[in-house]
N, C-alpha and C positions, 0 to 999 in steps of 0.2 A: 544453524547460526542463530545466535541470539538477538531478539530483534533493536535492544540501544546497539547493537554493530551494524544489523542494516541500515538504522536509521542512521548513522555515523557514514557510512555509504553515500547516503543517498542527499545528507549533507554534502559532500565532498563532489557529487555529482553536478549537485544544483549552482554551486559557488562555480564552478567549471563552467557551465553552460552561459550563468551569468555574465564571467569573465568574457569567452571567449565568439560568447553568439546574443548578447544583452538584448535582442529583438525576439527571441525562442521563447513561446510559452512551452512549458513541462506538461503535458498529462501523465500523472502516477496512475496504473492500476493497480487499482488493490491485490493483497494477494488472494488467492478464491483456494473456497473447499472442495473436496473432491473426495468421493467414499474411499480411495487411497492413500490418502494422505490426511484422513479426520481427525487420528491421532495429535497430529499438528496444531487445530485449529485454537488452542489457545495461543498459540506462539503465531499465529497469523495473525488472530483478534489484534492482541499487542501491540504485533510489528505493524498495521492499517491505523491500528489507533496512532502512534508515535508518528507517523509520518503526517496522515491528518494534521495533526495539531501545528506539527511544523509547515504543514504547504497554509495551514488558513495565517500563519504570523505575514504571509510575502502577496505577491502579485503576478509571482510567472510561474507560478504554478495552481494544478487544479487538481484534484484527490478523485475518481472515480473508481465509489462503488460497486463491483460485481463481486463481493462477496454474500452480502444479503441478497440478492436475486437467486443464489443459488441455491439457498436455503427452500425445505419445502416445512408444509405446514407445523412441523415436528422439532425445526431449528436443527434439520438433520440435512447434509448435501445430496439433492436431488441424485436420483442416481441417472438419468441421462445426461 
């Protein structure tokens, strides 16, 4: 999936939650790397980057990192 449709998603999520529960903060997780799916990790970067940018524009939501945690010293996905 490409990640302006997640984030198109994750708009359409947020406006919902807003609507229907206006006291709900959001925590996003990012999406994480994993040595099976490293392939990806440019379409993760993106899709965390795009989301980021939109949760810091609001207030009920919060962006949490666990993609860079998983990274080891090589910018390669831990393999545990």
């Amino acid at each position: 999936v490409a990640p302006e449709k997640i984030l198109e998603n994750y708009k359409i999520f947020e406006a919902l939650v807003k609507e229907r529960l206006p006291q709900t903060q959001i925590l996003f997780v990012s999406l994480k790397p994993s040595p099976a799916n490293w392939r990806a990790a440019d379409k993760y970067k993106q899709t965390n980057a795009l989301i980021k940018t939109e949760i810091e524009k609001g207030r009920q939501a919060q962006f949490v990192d666990i993609f860079t945690p998983m990274l080891d010293e090589k910018g390669e996905p831990k393999a545990e």
